[in-house]
C-alpha positions as CSV (number, residue, x, y, z in Angstrom):
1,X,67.4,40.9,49.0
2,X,64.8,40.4,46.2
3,X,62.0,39.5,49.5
4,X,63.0,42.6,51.4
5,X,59.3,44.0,51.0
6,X,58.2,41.5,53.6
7,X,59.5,43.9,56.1
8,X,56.5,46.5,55.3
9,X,54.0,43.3,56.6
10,X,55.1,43.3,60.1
11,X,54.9,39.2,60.1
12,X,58.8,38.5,59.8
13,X,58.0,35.1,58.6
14,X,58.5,33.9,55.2
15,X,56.3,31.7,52.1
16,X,57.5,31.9,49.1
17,X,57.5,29.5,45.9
18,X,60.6,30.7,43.3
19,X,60.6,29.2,40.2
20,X,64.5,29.6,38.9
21,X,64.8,29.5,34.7
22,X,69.0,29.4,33.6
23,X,70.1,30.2,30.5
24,X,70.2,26.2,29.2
25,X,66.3,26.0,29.8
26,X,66.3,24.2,33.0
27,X,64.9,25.6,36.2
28,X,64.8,24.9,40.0
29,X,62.2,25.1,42.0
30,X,62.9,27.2,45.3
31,X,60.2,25.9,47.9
32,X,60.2,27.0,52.1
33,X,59.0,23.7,53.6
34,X,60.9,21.9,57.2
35,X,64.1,21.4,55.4
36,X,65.0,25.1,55.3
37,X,67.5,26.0,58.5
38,X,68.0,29.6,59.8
39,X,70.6,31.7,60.9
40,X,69.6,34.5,63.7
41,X,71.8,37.6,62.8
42,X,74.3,38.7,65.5
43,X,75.0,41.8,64.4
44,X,71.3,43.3,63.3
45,X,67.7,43.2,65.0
46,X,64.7,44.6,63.3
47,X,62.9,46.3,66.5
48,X,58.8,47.1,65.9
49,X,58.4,49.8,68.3
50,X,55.0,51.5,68.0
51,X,55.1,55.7,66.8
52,X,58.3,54.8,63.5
53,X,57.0,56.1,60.6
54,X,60.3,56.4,59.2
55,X,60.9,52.4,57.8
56,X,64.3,52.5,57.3
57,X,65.7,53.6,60.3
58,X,64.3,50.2,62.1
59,X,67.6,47.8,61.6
60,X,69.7,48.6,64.5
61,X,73.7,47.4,64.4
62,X,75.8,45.7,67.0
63,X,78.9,44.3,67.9
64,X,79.5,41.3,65.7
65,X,79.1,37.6,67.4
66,X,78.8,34.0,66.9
67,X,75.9,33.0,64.0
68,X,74.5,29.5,64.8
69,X,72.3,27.9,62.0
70,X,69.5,26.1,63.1
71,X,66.7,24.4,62.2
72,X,63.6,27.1,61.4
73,X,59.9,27.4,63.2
74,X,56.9,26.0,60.8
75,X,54.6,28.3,62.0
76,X,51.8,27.5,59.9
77,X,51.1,25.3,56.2
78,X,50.8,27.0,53.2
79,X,50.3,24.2,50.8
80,X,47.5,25.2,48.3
81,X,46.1,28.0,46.1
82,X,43.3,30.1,47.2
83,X,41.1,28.0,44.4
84,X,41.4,24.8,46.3
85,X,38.2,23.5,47.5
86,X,37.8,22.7,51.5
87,X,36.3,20.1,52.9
88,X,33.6,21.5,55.2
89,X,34.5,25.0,54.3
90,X,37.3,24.7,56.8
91,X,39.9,26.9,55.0
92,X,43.5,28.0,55.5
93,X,44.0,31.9,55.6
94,X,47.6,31.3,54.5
95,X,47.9,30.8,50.6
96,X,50.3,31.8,47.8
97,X,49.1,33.8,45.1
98,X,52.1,34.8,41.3
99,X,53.6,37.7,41.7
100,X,51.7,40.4,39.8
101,X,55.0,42.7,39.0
102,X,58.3,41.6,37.6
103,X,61.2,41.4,39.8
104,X,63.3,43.9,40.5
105,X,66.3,45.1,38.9
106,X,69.9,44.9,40.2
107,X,72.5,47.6,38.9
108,X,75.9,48.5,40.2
109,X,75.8,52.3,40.3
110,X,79.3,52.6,42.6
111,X,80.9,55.7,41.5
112,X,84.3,55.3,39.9
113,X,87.4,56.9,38.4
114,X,89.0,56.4,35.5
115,X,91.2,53.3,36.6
116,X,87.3,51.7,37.6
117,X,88.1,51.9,40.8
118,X,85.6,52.9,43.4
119,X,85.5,56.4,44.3
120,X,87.1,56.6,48.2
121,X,85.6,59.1,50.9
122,X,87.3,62.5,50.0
123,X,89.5,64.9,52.2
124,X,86.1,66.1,54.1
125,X,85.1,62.3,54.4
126,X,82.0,62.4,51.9
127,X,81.5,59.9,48.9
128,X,79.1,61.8,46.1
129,X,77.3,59.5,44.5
130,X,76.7,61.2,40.9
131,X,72.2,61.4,41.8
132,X,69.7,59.8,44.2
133,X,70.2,56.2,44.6
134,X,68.4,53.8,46.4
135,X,69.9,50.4,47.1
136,X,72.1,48.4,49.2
137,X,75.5,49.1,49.9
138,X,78.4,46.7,50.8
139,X,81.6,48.5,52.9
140,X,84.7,46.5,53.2
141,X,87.3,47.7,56.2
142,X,90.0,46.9,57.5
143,X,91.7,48.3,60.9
144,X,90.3,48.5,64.9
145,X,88.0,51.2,65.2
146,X,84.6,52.1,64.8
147,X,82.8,53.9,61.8
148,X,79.7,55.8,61.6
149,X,78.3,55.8,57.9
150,X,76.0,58.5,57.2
151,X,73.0,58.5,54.5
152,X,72.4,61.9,53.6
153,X,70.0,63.2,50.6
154,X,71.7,66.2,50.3
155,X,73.8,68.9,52.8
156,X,71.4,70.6,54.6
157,X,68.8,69.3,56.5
158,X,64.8,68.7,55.1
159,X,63.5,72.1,55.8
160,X,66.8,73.9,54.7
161,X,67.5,72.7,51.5
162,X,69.7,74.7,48.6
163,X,72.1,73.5,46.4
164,X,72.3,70.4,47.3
165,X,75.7,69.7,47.2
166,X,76.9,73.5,49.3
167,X,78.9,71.6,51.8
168,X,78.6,74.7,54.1
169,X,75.0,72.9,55.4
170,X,76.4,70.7,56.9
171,X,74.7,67.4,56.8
172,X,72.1,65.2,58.9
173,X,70.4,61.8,57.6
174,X,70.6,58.1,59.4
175,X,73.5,56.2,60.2
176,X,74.9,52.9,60.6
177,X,77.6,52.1,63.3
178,X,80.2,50.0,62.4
179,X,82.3,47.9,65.0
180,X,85.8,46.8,62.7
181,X,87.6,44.3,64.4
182,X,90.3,43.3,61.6
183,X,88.8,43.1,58.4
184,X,85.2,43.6,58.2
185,X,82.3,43.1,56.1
186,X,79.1,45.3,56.2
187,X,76.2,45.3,54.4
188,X,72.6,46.6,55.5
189,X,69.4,44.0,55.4
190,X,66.6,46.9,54.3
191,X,67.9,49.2,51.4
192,X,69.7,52.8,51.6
193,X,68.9,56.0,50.2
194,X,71.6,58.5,49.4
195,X,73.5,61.4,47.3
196,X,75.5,61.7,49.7
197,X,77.6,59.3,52.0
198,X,79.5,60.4,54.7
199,X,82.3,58.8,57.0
200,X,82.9,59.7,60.4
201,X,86.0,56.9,61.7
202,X,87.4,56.6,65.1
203,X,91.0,54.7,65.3
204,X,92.8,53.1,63.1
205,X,90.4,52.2,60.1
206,X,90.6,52.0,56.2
207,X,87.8,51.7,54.0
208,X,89.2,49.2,51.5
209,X,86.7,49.2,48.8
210,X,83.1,49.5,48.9
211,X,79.8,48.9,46.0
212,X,76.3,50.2,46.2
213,X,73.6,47.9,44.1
214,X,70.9,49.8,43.1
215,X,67.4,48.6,42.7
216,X,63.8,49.3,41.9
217,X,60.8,48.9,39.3
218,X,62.3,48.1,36.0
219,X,60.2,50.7,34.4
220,X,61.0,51.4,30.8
221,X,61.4,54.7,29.9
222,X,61.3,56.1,26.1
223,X,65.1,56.4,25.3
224,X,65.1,59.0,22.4
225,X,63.0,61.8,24.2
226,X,64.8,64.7,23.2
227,X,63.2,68.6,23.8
228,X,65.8,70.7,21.6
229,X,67.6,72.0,25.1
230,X,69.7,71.2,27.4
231,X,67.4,72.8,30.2
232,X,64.6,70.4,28.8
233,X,66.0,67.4,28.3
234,X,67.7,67.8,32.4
235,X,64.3,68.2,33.6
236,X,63.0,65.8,31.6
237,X,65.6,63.7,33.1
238,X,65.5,65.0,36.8
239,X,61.6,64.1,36.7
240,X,62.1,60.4,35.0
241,X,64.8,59.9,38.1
242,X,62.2,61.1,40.9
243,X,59.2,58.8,39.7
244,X,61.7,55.7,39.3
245,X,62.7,56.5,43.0
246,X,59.5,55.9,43.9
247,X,58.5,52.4,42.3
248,X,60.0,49.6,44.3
249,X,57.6,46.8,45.3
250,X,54.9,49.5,45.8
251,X,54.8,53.1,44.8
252,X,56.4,55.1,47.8
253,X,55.6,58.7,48.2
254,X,59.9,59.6,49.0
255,X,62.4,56.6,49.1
256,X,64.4,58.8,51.7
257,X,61.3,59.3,54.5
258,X,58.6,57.6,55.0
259,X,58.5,55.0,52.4
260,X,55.2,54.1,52.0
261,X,52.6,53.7,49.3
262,X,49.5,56.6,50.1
263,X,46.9,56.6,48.2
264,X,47.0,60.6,47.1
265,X,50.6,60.3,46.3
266,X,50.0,57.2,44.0
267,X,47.6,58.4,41.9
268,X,49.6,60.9,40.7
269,X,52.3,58.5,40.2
270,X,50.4,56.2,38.6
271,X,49.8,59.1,35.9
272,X,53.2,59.9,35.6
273,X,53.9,56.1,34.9
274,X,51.0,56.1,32.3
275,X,52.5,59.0,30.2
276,X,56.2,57.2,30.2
277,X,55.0,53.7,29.6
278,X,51.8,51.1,28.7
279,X,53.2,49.1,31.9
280,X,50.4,49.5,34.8
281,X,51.3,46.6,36.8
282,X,52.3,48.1,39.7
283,X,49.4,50.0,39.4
284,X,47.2,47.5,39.2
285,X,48.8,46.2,42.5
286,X,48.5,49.5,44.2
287,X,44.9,49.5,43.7
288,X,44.4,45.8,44.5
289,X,46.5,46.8,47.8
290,X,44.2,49.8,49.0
291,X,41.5,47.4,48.2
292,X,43.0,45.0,51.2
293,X,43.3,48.2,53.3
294,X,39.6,48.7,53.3
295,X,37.2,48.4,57.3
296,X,34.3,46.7,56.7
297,X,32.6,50.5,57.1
298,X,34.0,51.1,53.6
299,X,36.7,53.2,55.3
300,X,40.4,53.0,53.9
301,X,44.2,53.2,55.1
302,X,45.9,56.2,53.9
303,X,49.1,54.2,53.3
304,X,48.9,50.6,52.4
305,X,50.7,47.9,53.4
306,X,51.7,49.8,56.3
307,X,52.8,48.1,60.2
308,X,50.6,51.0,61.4
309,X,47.4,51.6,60.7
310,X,46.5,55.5,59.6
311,X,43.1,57.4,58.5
312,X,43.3,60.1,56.6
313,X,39.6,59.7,55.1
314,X,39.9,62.1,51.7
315,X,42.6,60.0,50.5
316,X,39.7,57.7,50.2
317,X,38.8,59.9,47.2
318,X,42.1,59.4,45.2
319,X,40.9,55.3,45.6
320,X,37.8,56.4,43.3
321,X,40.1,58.4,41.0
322,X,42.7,55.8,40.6
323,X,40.2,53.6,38.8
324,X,38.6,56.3,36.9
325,X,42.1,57.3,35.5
326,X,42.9,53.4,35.0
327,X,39.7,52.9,33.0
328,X,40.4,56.2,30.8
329,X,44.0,55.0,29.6
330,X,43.8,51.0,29.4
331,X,39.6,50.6,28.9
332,X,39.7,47.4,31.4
333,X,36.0,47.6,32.3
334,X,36.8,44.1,34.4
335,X,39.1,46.2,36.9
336,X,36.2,48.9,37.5
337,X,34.0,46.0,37.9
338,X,35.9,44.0,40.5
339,X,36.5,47.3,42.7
340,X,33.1,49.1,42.4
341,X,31.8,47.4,45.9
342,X,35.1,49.1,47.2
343,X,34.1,52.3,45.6
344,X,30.2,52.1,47.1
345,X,32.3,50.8,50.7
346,X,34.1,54.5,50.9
347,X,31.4,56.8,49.8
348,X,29.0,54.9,52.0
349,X,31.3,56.0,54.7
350,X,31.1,59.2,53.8
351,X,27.9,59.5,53.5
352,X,27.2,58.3,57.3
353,X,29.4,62.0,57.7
354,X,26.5,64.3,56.6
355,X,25.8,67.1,58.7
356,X,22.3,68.1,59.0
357,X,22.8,71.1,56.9
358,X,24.0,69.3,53.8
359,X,27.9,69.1,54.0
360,X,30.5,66.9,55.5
361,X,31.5,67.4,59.3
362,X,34.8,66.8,60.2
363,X,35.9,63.0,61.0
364,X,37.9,61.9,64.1
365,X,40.7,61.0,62.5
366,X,43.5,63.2,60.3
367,X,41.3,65.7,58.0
368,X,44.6,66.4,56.1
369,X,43.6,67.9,52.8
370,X,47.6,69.6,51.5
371,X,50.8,71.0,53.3
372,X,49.8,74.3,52.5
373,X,51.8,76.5,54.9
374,X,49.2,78.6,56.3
375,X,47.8,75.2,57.6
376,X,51.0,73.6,59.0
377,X,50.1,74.2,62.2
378,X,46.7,72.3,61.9
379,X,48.9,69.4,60.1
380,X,47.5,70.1,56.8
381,X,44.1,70.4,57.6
382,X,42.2,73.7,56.4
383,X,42.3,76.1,59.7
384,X,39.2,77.9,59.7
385,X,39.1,79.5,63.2
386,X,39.2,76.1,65.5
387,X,35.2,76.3,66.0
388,X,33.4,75.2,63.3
389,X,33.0,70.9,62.7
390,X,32.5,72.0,58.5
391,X,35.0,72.3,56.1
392,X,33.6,73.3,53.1
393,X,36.6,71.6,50.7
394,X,35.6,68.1,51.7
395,X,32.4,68.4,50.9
396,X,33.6,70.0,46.8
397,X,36.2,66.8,47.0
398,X,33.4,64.5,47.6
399,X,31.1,65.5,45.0
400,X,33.7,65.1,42.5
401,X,34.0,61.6,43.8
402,X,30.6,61.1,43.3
403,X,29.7,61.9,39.8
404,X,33.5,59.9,39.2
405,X,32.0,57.1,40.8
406,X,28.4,57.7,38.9
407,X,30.7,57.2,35.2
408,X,31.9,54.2,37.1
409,X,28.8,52.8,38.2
410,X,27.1,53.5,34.9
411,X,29.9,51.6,32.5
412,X,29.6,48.5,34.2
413,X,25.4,48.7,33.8
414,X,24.9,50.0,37.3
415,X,22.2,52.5,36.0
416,X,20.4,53.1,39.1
417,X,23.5,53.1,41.5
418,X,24.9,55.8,38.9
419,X,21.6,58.0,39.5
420,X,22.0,57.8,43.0
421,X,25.3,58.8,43.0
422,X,24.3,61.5,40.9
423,X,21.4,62.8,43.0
424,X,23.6,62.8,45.8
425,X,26.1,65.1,43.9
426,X,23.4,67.9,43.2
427,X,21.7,67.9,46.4
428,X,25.6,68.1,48.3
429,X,26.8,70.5,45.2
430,X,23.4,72.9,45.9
431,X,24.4,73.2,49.2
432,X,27.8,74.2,48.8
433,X,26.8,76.9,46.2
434,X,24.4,78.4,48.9
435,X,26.7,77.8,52.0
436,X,29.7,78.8,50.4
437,X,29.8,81.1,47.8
438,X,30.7,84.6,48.6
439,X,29.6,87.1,45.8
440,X,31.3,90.2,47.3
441,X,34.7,88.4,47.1
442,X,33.7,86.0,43.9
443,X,35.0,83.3,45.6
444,X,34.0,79.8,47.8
445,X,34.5,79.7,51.6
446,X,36.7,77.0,53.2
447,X,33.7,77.7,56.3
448,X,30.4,78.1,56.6
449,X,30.7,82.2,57.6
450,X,32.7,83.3,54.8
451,X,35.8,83.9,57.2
452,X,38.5,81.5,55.3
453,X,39.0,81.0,51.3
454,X,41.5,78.8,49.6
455,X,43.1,77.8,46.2
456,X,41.9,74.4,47.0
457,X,38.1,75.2,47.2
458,X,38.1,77.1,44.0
459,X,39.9,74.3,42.1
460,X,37.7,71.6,43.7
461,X,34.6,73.4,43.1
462,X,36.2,73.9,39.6
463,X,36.5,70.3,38.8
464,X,33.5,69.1,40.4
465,X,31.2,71.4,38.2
466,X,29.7,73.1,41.0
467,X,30.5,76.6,39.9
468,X,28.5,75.9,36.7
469,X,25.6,76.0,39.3
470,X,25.7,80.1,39.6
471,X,27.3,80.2,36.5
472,X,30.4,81.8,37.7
473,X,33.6,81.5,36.2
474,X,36.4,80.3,38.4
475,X,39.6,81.3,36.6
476,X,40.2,82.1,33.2
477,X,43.7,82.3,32.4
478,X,44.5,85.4,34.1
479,X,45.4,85.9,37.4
480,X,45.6,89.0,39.5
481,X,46.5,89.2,43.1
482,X,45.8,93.0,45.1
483,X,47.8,93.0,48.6
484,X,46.1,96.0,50.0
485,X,46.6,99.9,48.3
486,X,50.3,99.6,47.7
487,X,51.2,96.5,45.8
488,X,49.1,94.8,42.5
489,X,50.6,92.1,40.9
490,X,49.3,90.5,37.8
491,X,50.3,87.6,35.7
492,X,49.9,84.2,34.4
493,X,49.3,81.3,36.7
494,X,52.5,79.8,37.7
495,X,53.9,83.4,38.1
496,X,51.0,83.8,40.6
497,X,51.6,81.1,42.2
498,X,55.6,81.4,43.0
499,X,55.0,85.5,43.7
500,X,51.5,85.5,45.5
501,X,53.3,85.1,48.5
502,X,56.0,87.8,47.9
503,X,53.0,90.3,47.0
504,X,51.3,89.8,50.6
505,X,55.0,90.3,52.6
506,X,55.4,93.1,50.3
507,X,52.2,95.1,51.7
508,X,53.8,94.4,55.5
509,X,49.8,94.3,56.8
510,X,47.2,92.0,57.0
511,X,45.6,93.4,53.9
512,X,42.8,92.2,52.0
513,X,43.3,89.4,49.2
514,X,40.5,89.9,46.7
515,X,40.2,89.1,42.8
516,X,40.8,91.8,40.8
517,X,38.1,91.7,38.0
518,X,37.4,87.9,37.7
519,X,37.2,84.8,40.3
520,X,40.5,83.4,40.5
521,X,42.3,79.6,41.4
522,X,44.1,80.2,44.6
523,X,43.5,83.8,45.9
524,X,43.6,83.8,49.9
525,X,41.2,85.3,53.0
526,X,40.8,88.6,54.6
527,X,43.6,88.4,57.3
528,X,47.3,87.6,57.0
529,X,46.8,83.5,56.6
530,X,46.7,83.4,52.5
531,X,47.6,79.6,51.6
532,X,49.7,80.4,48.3
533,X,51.8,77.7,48.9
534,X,50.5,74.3,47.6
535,X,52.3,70.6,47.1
536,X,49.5,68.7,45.5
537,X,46.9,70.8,44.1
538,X,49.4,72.9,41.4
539,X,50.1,69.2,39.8
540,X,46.3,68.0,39.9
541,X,45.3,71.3,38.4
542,X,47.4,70.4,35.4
543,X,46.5,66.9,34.8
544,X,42.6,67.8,34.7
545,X,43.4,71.2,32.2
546,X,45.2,68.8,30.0
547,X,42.2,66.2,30.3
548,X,39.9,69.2,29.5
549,X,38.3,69.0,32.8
550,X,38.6,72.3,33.2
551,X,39.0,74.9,30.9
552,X,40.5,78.3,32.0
């Protein structure tokens, strides 16, 4: 259970060297070598099919058979640090290397009632566990039959979520099938993720008694934050629950889906970890593991380690900012300096993606910039009329990247490095300021003619200083949306945010989305497709405000 994160490698083979202290001051030393024996599972397989994304839906359950133990496969030596010298140079690609993050901790979390008994499935055949937990669960039964065990995150399925705990939703999520034959012991290999857990029996079958062990990063979190209300202090408790979700042996972007550490998702998790705690272990890790992801082009995985390779090149970006926001909390110039080659590997790459008129072209591979929902159908990346190779945003993300990477390059005495990246900067910022900016709508263009605009461009554009360039001011506290003749709504940001949208449906026509008075964060382009909705950029906006970035 502690090793379960060798499943993300895709190499089901296992090296380890544990080093066991007990409470009298000895310890044991746990070593794989040609004594150790094996036991094939009969009742579980771990299939790698090519097209899962979704980790945890991999072990498959069968009937139960005979377990044989036998003597296990050396596939290959791993006998030495990497320091070792080799004779010849000859080397061993295999090696062991301490643990950078603490194990993980183990807490029974089983929901019980007053007796401290476990909780059993209720009337309707559902076990609530009282939040999210991630874990392992162990089912006792007892009868003939078979049971399906449901995982569920909530009633209702991911795109129609509510309350969730309305029981009218009905509920989806993975399953286990479980053959009882007498009485019958089940408990998964790879972890579970679950409010909610249902029970579907057929025949004669009793759960007996059950347990769910919860695990995860043992992140410590200030215990006396207290914010005067009981509104505050839930959502204050609500957010400290999703982040520690999401720290296992990695970051992972949802412990329910996918599972996996991407790089846009972890930087804003490593900030979230910085403001709870001095512990940047994991993050450390993180950024040593995108490191490892990294093509000898300079390009980068999106999600790393991963059994399937995936490119989704501006997450490359959050690589650069990771480091920058590592450097401006902990002050370890020796972690910028080990990573700048990476740094100069990724916007090398980009820069072989220059168009001839100044700006990044579009790559081959997923372009994905947010999950806006006027971009849905292009999978997240900005739709600007299917015809043109340029979109603008990329270009605004990179030369933020660049003059990030300049500060970089610069700290660790890489003076002339920094003024490239620098020059770089202007000439690609000077071009989006004449390609993009539209002065009858005071906004930038997500393409070259002036057809689609975004709350992502401005806020890029923002942050990368390239509306200093024509001196325009984009946002300044006030925000004001006109749908139209018949509807005007004006307000403060987040209100602008949540109601944009309901301003638009309001007018019932295309209208035309224009600032009202001032340049604005997020206002939208002259036909129906207005992206108000935004997952990422909403949060980034607010770390960079607070880090005086930008000032509006």
């Amino acid at each position: 259970r502690l090793l379960y994160a060798i499943r993300r490698t895709g190499n089901l083979a296992l090296a380890a060297k544990l080093t066991c202290s007990f409470a009298d001051g000895e310890t044991f030393t746990l070593l794989t070598d040609d004594s150790w024996e094996v036991c094939p599972s009969p009742s579980s397989t771990f299939p790698v099919r090519r097209g899962d994304m979704f980790v945890c839906a991999l072990e498959e359950t069968f009937v139960p058979g005979d377990a044989r133990w036998q003597k296990a496969a050396v596939l290959r030596r791993v006998d030495c640090a990497r320091e070792t010298p080799f004779l010849y140079g000859i080397t061993n690609d295999l090696y062991l290397t301490p643990r950078p993050i603490p194990m993980l901790y183990q807490e029974d979390v089983t929901p019980r009632d007053a007796a401290g008994n476990p909780v059993l499935p209720d009337e309707d055949g559902y076990i609530i566990m009282n939040e999210l937990t991630f874990g392992f669960p162990r089912f006792v039964f007892n009868g003939q039959g078979k049971v399906i065990i449901r995982y569920a995150e909530s009633f209702g399925d991911r795109d129609q979520k509510a309350d969730r705990l309305d029981r009218t939703m009905g509920i989806t999520g993975f399953t286990d099938l479980v053959t009882v034959d007498g009485e019958t012991v089940f408990e998964p290999f790879w972890f579970r993720t679950c409010r909610i857990l249902g029970f579907e029996i057929e025949g004669d079958v009793t759960l007996t008694t059950y347990s769910f062990t919860e695990t995860g990063y043992p992140l410590e979190v200030p215990a006396d934050c207290d914010f005067g209300n009981d509104t505050d202090n839930a959502l204050w408790q609500i957010s400290v629950n999703t982040l520690s979700r999401c720290m296992q042996e990695s970051y992972e972007d949802c412990p329910f889906y996918e599972q996996l550490q991407y790089d846009m998702d972890t930087s804003l998790q490593m900030i979230f970890n910085y403001q709870l705690t001095g512990d940047d272990r994991l993050a450390r890790k993180a950024i040593h593991d995108f490191r490892l992801s990294q093509r000898a082009d300079g390009l980068m995985n999106s999600r790393y380690p991963s059994t399937e390779i995936q490119y989704i090149p501006t997450f490359c970006f959050y690589f650069i900012f990771m480091i920058a926001e590592h450097y401006k909390r902990f002050g370890d110039k020796a972690l910028v300096r080990d990573n700048l080659r990476a740094v100069d590997g990724v916007l090398e790459w980009f820069d072989g993606h220059m168009d001839e008129c100044g700006l990044l072209h579009n790559t081959m591979y997923w372009d994905f910039v947010d999950w806006s929902a006027p971009w849905l159908a292009t999978r997240g990346e900005p739709y600007i009329g299917g015809e043109s190779k340029i979109v603008t945003i990329h270009s605004a993300m990179y030369v933020f990247a660049l003059r990030e990477a300049a500060k970089l390059a610069s700290l660790c005495g890489r003076n002339s490095t920094a003024d490239e990246y620098l020059a770089r900067a202007d000439r690609l910022a000077s071009a989006i300021e004449k390609l993009a900016w539209r002065e009858d709508k005071g906004l930038y263009a997500d393409d070259l003619a002036g057809n689609y605009f975004s709350q992502h461009m401005q806020v890029w554009c923002t942050l990368a200083g390239i509306a200093d360039l024509g001196l325009h001011v984009v946002g300044n506290g006030g925000f004001h949306i006109v749908a139209g003749e018949a509807q005007v709504f004006t307000g403060p940001a987040e209100d602008a945010l949540d109601n944009g949208e309901a301003a638009l449906g309001g007018h019932g026509a295309a209208g035309n989305i224009q600032a009202l008075d001032q340049h604005i964060f997020f206002t939208g382009k002259s036909h129906t497709q207005v992206p108000f909705s935004c997952k990422y950029i909403r949060i980034y906006i607010f770390i960079y405000i607070s880090g005086s970035f930008v000032s509006c």
